[in-house]
C-alpha positions in Angstrom: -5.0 38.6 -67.0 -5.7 38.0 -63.3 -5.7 34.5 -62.3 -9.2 33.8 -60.7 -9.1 33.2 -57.0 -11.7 30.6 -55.7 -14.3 31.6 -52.8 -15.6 29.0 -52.4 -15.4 26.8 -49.0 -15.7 23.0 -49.2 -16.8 20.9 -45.4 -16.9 17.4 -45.1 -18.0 15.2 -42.4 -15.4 12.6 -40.9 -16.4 9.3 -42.7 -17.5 11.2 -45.6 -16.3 10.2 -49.3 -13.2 12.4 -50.4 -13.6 15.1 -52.7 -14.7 12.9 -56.4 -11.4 11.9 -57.6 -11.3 8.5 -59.8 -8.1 5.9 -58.9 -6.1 5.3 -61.4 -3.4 2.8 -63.0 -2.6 0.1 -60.6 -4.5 1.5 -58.0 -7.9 1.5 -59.7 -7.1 -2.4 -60.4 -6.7 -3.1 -57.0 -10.1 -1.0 -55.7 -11.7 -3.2 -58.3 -10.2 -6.3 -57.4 -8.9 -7.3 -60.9 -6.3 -9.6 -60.2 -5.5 -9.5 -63.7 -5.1 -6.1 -64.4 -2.4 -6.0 -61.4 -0.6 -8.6 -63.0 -0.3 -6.1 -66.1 0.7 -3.1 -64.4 3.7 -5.0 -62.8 4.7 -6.6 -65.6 5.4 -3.1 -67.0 7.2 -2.3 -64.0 4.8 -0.2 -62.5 6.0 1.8 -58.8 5.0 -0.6 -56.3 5.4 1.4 -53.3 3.8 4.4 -55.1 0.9 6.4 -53.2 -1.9 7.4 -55.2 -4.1 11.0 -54.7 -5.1 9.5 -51.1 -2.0 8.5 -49.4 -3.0 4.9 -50.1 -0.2 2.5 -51.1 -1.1 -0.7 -53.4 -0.3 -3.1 -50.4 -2.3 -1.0 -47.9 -5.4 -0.6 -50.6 -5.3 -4.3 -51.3 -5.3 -5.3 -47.0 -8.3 -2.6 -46.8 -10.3 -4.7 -50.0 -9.7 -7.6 -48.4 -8.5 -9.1 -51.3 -6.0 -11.9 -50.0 -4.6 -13.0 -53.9 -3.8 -9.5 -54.9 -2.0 -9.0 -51.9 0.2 -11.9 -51.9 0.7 -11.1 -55.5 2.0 -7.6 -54.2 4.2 -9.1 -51.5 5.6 -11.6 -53.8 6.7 -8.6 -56.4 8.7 -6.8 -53.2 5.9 -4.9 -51.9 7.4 -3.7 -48.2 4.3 -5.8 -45.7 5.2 -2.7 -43.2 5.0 0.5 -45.2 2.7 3.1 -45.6 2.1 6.6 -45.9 -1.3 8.6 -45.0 -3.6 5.5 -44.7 -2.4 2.7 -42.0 0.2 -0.2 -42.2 -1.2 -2.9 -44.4 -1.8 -5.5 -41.4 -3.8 -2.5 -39.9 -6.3 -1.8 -42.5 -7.0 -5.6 -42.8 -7.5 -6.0 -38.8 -9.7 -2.9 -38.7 -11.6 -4.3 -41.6 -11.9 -7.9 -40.1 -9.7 -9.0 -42.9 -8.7 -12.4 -41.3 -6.8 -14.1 -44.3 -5.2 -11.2 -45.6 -4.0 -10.8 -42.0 -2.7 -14.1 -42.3 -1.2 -13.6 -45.2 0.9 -10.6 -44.1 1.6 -11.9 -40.9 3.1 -15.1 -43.5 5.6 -12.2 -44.7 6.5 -11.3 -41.8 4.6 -8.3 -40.8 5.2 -6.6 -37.9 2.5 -7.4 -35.4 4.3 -5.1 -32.9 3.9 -1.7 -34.8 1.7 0.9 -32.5 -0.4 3.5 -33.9 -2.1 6.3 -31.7 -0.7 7.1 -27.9 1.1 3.7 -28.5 -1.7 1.9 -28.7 -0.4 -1.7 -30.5 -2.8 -3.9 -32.6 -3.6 -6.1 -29.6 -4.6 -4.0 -27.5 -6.7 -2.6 -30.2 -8.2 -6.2 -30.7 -8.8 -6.4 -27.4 -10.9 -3.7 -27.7 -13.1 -4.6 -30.4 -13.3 -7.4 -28.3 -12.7 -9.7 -30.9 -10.7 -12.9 -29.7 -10.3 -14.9 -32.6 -7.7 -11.5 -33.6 -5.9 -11.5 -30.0 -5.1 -15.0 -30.6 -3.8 -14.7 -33.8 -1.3 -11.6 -32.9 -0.6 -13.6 -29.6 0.6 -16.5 -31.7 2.6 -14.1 -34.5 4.8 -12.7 -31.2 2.6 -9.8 -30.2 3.9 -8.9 -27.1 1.3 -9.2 -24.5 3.1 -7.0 -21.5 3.8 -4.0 -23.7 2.4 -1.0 -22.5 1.0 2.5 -24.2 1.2 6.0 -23.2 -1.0 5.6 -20.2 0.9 2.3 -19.0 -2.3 0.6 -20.1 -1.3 -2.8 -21.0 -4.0 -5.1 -23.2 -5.0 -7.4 -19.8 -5.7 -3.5 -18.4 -7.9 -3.2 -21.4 -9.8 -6.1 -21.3 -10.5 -5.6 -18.1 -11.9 -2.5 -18.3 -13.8 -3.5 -21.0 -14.9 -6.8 -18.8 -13.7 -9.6 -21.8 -13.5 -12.6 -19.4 -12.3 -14.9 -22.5 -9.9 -12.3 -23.8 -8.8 -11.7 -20.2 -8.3 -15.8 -19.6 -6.3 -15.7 -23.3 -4.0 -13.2 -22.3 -3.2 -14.8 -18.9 -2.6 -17.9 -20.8 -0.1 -15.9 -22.4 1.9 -14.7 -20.0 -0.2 -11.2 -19.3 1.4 -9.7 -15.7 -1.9 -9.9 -13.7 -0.2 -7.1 -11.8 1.0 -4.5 -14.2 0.0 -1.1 -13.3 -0.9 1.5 -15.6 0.2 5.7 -14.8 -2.7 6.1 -12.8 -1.8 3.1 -10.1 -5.0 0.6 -11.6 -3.9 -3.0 -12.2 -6.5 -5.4 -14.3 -7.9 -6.2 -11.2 -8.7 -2.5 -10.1 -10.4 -1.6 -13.5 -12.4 -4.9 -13.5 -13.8 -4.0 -9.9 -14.5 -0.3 -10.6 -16.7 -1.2 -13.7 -18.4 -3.8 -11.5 -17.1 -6.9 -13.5 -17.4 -9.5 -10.7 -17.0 -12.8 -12.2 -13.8 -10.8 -14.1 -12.6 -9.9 -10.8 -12.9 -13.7 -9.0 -11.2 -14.7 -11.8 -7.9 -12.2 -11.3 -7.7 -12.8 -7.8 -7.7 -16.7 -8.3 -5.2 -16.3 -11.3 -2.9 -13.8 -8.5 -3.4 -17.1 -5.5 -2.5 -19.3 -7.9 0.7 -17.6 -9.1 1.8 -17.0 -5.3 0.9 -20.6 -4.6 3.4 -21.6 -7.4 6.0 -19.4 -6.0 5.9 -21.0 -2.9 5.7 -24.1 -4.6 8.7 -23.6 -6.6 11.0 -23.7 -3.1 10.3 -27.8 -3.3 12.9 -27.5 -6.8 16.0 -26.6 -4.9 18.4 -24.4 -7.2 15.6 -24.4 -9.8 12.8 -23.5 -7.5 14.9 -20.5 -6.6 15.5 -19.3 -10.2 11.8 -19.5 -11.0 11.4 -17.3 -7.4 14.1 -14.6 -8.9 12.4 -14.1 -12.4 9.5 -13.6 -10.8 10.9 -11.3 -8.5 12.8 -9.3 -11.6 9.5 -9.8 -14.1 6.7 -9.4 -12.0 4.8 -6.7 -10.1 2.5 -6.1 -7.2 1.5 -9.3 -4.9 3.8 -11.4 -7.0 6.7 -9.8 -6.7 5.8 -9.5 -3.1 5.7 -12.9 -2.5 8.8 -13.7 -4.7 10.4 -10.5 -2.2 9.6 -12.0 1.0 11.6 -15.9 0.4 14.3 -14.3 -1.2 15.4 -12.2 1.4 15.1 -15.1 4.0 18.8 -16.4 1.9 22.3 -15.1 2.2 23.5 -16.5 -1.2 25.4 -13.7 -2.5 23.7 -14.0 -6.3 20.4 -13.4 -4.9 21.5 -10.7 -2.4 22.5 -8.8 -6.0 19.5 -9.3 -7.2 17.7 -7.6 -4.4 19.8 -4.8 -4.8 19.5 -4.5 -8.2 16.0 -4.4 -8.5 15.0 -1.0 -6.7 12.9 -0.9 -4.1 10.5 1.6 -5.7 9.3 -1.1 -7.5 7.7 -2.3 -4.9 5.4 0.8 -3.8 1.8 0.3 -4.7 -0.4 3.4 -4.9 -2.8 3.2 -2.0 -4.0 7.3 -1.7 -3.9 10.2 -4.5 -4.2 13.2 -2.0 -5.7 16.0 -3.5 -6.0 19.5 -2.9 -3.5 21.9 -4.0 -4.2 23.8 -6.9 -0.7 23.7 -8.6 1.9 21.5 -8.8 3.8 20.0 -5.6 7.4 20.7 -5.3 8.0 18.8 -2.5 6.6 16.4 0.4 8.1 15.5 3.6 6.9 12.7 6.5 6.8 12.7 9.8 9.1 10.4 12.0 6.2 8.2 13.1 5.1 7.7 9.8 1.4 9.9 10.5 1.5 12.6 8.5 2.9 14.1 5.3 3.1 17.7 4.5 3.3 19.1 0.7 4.1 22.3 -0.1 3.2 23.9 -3.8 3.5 26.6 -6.0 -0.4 27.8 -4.9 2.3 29.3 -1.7 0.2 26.8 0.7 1.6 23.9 2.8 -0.8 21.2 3.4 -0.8 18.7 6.4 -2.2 15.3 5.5 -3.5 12.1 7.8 -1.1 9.5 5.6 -3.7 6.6 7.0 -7.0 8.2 5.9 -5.4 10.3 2.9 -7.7 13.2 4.2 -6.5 16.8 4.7 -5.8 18.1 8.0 -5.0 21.8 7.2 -3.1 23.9 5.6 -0.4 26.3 6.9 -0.6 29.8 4.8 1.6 32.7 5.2 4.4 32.4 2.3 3.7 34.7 -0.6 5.6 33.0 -3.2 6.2 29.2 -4.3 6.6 26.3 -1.5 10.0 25.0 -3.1 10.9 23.0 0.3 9.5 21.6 3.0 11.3 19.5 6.0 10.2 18.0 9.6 12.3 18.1 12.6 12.7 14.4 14.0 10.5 15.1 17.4 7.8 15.3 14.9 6.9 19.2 16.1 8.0 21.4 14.0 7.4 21.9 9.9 10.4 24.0 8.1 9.6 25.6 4.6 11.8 27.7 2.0 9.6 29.4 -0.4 10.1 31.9 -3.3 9.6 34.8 -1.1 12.7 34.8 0.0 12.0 33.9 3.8 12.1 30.7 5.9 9.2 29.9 7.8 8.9 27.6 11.1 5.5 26.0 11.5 4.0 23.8 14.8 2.8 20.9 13.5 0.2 20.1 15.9 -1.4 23.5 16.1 -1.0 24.5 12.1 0.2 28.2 13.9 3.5 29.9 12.3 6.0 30.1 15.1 9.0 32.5 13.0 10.0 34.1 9.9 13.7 33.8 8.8 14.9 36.3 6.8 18.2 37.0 5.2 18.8 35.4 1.4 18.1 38.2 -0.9 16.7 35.6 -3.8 14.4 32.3 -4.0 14.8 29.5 -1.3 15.5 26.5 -3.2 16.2 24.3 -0.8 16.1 23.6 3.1 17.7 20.4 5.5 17.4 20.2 9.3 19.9 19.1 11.9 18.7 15.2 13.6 19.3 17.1 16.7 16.4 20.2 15.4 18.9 23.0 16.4 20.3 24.2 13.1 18.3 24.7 9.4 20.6 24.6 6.4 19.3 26.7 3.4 20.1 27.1 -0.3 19.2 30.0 -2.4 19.3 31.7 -5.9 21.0 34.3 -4.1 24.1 31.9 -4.6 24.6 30.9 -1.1 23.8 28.7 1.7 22.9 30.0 5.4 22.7 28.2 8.8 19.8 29.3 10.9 19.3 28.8 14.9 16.1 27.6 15.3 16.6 28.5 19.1 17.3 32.2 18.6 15.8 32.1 15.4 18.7 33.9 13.8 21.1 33.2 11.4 24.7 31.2 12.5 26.8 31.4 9.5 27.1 31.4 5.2 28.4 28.0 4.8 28.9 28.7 1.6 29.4 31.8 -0.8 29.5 30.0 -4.1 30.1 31.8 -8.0 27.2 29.9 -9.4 23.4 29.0 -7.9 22.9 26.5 -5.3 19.8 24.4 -6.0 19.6 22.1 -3.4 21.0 21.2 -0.2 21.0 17.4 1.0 20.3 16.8 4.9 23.2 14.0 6.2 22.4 12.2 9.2 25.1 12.8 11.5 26.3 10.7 14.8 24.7 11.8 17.5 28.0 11.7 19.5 29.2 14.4 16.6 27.2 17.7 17.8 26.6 20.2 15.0 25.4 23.3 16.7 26.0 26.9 16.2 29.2 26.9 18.0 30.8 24.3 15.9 29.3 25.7 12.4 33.1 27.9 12.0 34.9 24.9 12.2 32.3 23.0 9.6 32.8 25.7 7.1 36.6 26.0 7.3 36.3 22.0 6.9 33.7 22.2 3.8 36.0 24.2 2.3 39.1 22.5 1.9 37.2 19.2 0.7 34.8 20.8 -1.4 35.0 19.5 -5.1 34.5 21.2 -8.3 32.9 19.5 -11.1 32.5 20.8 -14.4 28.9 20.2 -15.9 28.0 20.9 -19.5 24.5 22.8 -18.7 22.7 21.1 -22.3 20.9 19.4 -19.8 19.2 22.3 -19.1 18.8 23.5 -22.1 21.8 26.2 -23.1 25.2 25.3 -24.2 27.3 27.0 -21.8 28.6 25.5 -18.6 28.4 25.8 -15.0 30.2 24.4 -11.9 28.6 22.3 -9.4 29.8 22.2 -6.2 29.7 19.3 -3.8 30.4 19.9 0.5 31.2 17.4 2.5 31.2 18.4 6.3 34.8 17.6 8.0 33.7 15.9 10.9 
């Protein structure tokens, strides 16, 4: 006989009851808060991590009841305070549920009020959130870390601001909150608060960032101290702060601190201040002119763009390439705009007019890569066609192959030579016979690209 195949279709709303299914054993006690049937089921030495026909785990259905005795009767039997399966950790369900004393009690056995839940979200900065503050202080004073950040770099102070909770806001400062943590799209608490027009939220921030770079002025009247304070600041700070912590360390030559300034990179310090748009792929590279004016992109839309780095605006863009932009490069007179594209060619560009001045032509595969000369005369040029070509930018021909490699060459690197050391066409023969008898091989498993096999990379340096 033919088993009997169901055609029937079942739809439920999110929020709606599960399909009718009764709890049963331990769990059924615990949904209907009978203490003392619990206590039965583990005298008989019932599962206690078990998950019933919903995913729910006793300790986990006991937080989401809210029923503070049955939970710590659970904990006390061995019950894990962090584990769970389909529903959420037990200290979860009883914050979500506004469960204070069974977060209490959990947080007693050492719950961990770090865990993070959806795009790293943690459970502060989902109190925050729900804006309740009587939660963030109680995860602030179990160790919830207030500075940890989720998948967007939003931090909880980011949160509250944008949600414009003043007393939250002033709770997590108390804390320790960085005032000038940034999230992935360059907005600091301050930024968020003043773009959803929270002004007494933003007075607030920029008295709480004067007062901290008071202090760290302050701090120079503590001698050794005063200058340790100055350094953490410097190491665990961002934006203004560390700015201000920046500028009085490097006024000392104590060789400890001059570390420390190396240490910390300088990228660090680089606040957003323009998001130029306009390209409609990604950007594979960016150059800037010598005088600090402009910037040019190029893309893999086969466009170059020229931009007004003060005003962020768009200036024009330089079309002719019929492939990807992979490199772009400006000559140090600020005139002329170099790009190797995916078309094979090397195009020259004026700067000032947006007008292409010369195609070069010769590598038989992609450009990856292009370098100029300090001295403007000579355009260096890697390719998939597995070498590297010198180009007059005078004639507009090519010099010389520096390099006829077994492998690709991905990128060049420009190297800013002595003036006194002239590298022009004439002087390319003896480069190359130098490059070559310093040039080092180094074996490089390609896994990092994602096959198994291995490649050689090879590294020029010019004998000059």
């Amino acid at each position: 006989m033919k088993k009997k195949i169901s055609s029937e279709i079942n739809f439920w709303r999110v929020g709606d009851p599960k399909p009718e299914r009764k709890r049963t054993g331990i769990h059924a006690a615990i949904a209907s808060n009978d203490l003392a049937q619990v206590h039965e089921w583990l005298d008989i030495g019932v599962d206690i991590e078990q998950p019933d026909y919903y995913g729910d785990r006793p300790l986990s259905l006991a937080a989401a009841f809210g029923n503070a005795e049955i939970v710590a009767l659970l904990l006390k039997n061995g019950a894990h305070p962090d584990l769970y399966s389909l529903s959420l950790p037990p200290l979860a369900e009883a914050m979500y549920r506004g469960h204070f004393n069974v977060m209490q009690t959990l947080i007693a056995a050492t719950a961990d009020v770090n865990v993070t839940l959806w795009e790293g979200d943690s459970l502060l900065m989902i109190a925050v959130g729900m804006g309740n503050a009587e939660l963030v202080s109680l995860l602030i004073e179990a160790g919830a870390q207030v500075n940890a950040a989720n998948q967007d770099g939003d931090t909880a102070l980011i949160i509250a601001a944008r949600c414009g909770h003043l007393n939250i806001t002033q709770i997590l400062i108390d804390a320790g909150a960085d005032v000038d943590a940034m999230n992935r799209y360059c907005y600091t608490a301050l930024l968020s608060a003043a773009e959803n027009g929270f002004l007494p939220l933003c007075e607030y921030l920029n008295a709480v960032v004067e007062q901290q770079i008071a202090a760290i002025s302050e701090a120079l009247k503590y001698g050794d101290a005063g200058w340790d304070l100055i350094v953490q600041a410097f190491k665990e700070r961002a934006g203004s702060v560390m700015w201000a912590a920046y500028s009085l360390l490097q006024q000392r030559t104590e060789l400890g601190i001059k570390q420390t300034l190396w240490t910390y990179h300088p990228y660090r310090l680089v606040e957003c201040f323009h998001t130029l748009s306009g390209h409609s792929r990604e950007v594979n590279s960016v150059a800037i002119s010598p005088n600090g004016q402009t910037v040019v992109s190029g893309s893999s839309d086969s466009t170059i763009k020229v931009w007004n780095l003060k005003t962020g605006q768009e200036i024009c863009t330089l079309a002719g390439h019929s492939g990807s932009v992979r490199s772009v490069a400006i000559t140090s007179d600020g005139q002329t705009v170099i790009s190797g594209s995916h078309d094979k060619t090397i195009r020259l560009w004026d700067l000032n007019t947006g007008q292409e001045i010369c195609t070069l032509k010769g590598h038989s595969a992609w450009v990856n890569s292009i370098a100029i000369t300090p001295d403007g005369q000579t355009v260096i040029s890697s390719s998939h066609d597995k070498t590297i070509r010198l180009w007059n930018t005078k004639t507009k021909r090519e010099s010389g192959i520096l390099s006829k490699d077994s492998g690709l060459v991905l990128a060049v690197v420009q190297i800013l030579i002595d003036a006194k050391k002239n590298l022009n066409p004439h002087s390319a023969p003896a480069l190359v016979r130098g490059i070559r008898r310093q040039s080092l091989t180094n074996s490089v498993p390609r896994q990092s690209l994602g096959t198994r096999k291995k490649f050689p990379i090879t590294y020029h340096r010019p004998f000059i």
